[in-house]
N, C-alpha and C positions, 0 to 999 in steps of 0.2 A: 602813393600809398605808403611806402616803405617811411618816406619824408616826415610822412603825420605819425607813423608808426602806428596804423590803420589794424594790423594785424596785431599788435601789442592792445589796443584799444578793445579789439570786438571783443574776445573770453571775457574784459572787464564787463563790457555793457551787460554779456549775458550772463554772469554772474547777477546784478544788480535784479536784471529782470528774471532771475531765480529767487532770489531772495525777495526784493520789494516786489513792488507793484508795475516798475517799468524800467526799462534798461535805456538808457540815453546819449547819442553823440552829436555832438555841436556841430554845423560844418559853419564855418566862417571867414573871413577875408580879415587878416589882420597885417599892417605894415606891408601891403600889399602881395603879401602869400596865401592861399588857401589853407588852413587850418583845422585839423578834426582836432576837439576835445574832446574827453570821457566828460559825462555829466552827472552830477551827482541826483540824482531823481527827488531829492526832497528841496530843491531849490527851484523848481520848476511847478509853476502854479497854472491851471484853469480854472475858471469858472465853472461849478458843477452842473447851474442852470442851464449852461447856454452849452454843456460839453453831453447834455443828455444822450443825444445818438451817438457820441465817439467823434465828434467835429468839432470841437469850439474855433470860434472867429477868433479869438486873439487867446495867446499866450503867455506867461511872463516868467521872468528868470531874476531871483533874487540872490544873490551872492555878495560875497567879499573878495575886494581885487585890494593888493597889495596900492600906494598909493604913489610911488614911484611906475607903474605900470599905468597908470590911469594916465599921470603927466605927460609920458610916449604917448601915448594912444591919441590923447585927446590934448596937445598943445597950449591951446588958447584957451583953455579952460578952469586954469591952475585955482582960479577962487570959489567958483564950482566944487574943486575936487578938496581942496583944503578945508573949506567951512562944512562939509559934508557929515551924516553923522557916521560915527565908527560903529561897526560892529558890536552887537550886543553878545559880549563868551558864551551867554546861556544859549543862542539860537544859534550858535556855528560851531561845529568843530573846530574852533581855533586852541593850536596847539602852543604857539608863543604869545604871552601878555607883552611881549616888548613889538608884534608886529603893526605896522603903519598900514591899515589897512582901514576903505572908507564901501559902506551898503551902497550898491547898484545895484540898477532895477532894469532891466533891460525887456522891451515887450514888443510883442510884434501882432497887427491885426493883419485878417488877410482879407483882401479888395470880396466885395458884396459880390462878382461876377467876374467870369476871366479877361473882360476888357472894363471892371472898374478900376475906378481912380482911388477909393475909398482906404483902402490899405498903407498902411502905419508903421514904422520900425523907429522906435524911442530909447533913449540909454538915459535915463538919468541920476540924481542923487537926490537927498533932503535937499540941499541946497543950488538946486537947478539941471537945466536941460544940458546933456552933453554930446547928443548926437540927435536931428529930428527930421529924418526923410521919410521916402514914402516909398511903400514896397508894391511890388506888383505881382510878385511869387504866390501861386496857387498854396503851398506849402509852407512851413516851420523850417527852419531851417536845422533842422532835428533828426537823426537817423532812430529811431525808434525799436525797439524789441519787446516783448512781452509773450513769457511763458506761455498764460491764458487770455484771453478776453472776458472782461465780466459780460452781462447780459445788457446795460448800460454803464455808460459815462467814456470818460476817455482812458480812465487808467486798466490796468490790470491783473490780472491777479496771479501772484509769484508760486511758485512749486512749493517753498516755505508754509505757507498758509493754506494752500491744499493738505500738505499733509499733516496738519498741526492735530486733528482727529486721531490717525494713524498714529503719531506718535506719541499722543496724550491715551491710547491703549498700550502701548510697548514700555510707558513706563509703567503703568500699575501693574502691569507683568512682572517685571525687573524687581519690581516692591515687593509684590507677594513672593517671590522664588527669594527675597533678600532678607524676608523676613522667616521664613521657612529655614533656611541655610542658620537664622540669629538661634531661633529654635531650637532645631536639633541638631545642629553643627556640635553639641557639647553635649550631647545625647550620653545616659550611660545606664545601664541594664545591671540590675542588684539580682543577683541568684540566693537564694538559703544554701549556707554551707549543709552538707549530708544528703 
């Protein structure tokens, strides 16, 4: 735990899943170490059809990974990772126009039944497959939070937006008491001399 910085990691998630709709951590096997990442929950997509009760069968994760990290990662793949497309500035928070960085899609189905075969774990780019085994995990490999539960689908619903009511009354409070203060703040009282 200390490793992944597991306790550095959780207040992020549950911020997220304060704010948006779901708080998110990766657990994954990378260069052969177990790895928690924070996730950023607008990079993580379901199906809404097939996530009706809070279950969907497959997952996926769209990000931007630096392109020097993809090379480690995935070796034998370099033409793959090069002819790949880059990141669109408008859809990432990308902070540097000079970063080498290529769209992964990363998705994972889970088996029809706990001794199916059917289950999928895929990494790829625009310009091909870079990782395509087959997963047997009941689960996402996702440590998950959420504030609230809606009444369907998979996501949920952030304290943010609960109380977006509450706080759209606290401003027109704030108005009228500021507008009142503009008013008679300069208030002045004429008397008749005598």
């Amino acid at each position: 735990f200390q490793q992944n910085k597991a306790y550095d990691i959780g207040p992020r998630v549950f911020k997220d899943a304060c704010i948006m709709d779901i708080g998110l951590a990766k657990v994954c096997r990378e260069f052969g170490q177990v790895r928690i990442e924070k996730t950023y929950p607008g990079e993580v997509w379901v199906n809404e059809d097939e996530s009706e009760h809070g279950d969907p069968p497959s997952l996926y994760q769209v990000r931007a990974i630096d392109v020097a990290r993809l090379k480690a990662l995935y070796p034998g793949k370099a033409k793959e990772i090069e002819t790949a497309e880059v990141p669109d500035e408008n859809n990432y928070r990308i902070r540097s126009s000079v970063a080498d960085r290529r769209q992964v899609v990363e998705a994972w189905h889970l088996p029809s039944s706990p001794d199916g075969t059917d289950g999928r774990h895929l990494i790829c780019t625009s310009s091909g497959v870079l990782r395509d085994e087959s997963y047997q995990h009941q689960n996402f490999p996702f440590a998950e939070m959420r504030w609230n539960y809606e009444s369907t689908g998979w996501h949920g619903c952030g304290l943010a937006y609960e109380l977006t009511g509450l706080q759209y009354e606290i401003n027109l409070l704030l108005l009228m008491a500021q507008k009142g203060m503009y008013s008679a703040g300069g208030m002045k009282i004429l008397v008749e001399k005598g």
